[in-house]
N, C-alpha and C positions, 0 to 999 in steps of 0.2 A: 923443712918441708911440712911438718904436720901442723907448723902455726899457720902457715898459706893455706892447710885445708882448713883450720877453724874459723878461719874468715869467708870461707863460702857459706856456713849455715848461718852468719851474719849478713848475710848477701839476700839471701830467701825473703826477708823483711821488704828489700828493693824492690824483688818480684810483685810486691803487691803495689808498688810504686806504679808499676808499668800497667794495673788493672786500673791505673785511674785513667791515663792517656786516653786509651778508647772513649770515656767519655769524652775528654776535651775533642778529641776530632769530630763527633759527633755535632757537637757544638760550635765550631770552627766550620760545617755543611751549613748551618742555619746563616752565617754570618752572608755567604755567597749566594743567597736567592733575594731577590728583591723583596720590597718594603711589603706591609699587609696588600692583600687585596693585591697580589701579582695575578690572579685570574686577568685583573682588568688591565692592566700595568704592562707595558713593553717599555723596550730597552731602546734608544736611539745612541748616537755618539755626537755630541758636541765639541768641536774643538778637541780630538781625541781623548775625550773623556766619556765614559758609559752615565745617560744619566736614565733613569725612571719616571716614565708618566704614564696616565691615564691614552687606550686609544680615542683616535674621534678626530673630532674638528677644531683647528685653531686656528685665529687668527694671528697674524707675525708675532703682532706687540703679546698677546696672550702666551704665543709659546717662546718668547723671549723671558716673561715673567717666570714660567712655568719653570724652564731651564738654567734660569741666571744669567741671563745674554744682557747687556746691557743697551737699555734703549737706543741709545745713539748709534748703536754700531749696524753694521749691515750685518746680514745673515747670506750666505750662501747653501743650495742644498747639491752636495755630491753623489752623481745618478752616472754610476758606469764609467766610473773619472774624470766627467763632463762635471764643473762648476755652474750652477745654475742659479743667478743673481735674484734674490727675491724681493718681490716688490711691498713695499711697506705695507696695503690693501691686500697682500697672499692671503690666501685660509689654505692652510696644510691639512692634509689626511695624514694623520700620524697610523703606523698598523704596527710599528714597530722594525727596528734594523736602516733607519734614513741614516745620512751622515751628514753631520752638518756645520761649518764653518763662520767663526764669526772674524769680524774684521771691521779698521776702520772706515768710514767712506770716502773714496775716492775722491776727487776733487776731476769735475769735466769741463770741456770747453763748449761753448755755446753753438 
């Protein structure tokens, strides 16, 4: 039993293992906040993914580039579970929290 206690005052060394953690968590906060310049910057979700831009005005193709949507594809914007088809000439008010779906184009009958 008294060798099991002399391995606790070798333990005390660990303790200060644990005063580093705090930093890494500190560190690990900075990872979950958006890019520089979040002042200007909101969150949209694309294809359930969270991405970051600038708010304002876009045009399709512009927030297509903006977000990685690839040109060919349509865009949907989802408002209240409502799919809402966007027209290639849209300009979006982006303010932040839109949801947005890409896909490929349908094919219609005349």
């Amino acid at each position: 039993m008294n060798a099991n206690l002399s391995h606790h005052p070798d333990a005390s060394p660990e303790s200060n293992d644990s005063d580093t953690s705090p930093v890494d968590k500190t560190d690990h906060n900075h990872e979950d906040r958006p890019p520089h310049d979040s002042h200007e910057e909101v969150s949209v979700t694309v294809d359930g993914e969270v991405k970051y831009l600038k708010k304002g005005h876009y045009t399709l193709p512009e927030f297509k580039e903006a977000v990685h949507i690839a040109p060919d594809l349509e865009v949907d914007q989802v408002v209240d579970g409502i799919f809402h088809q966007l027209d290639d000439n849209a300009v979006l008010h982006i303010k932040g929290g839109e949801v947005f779906i890409s896909h490929v184009k349908q094919g219609g009958s005349s």
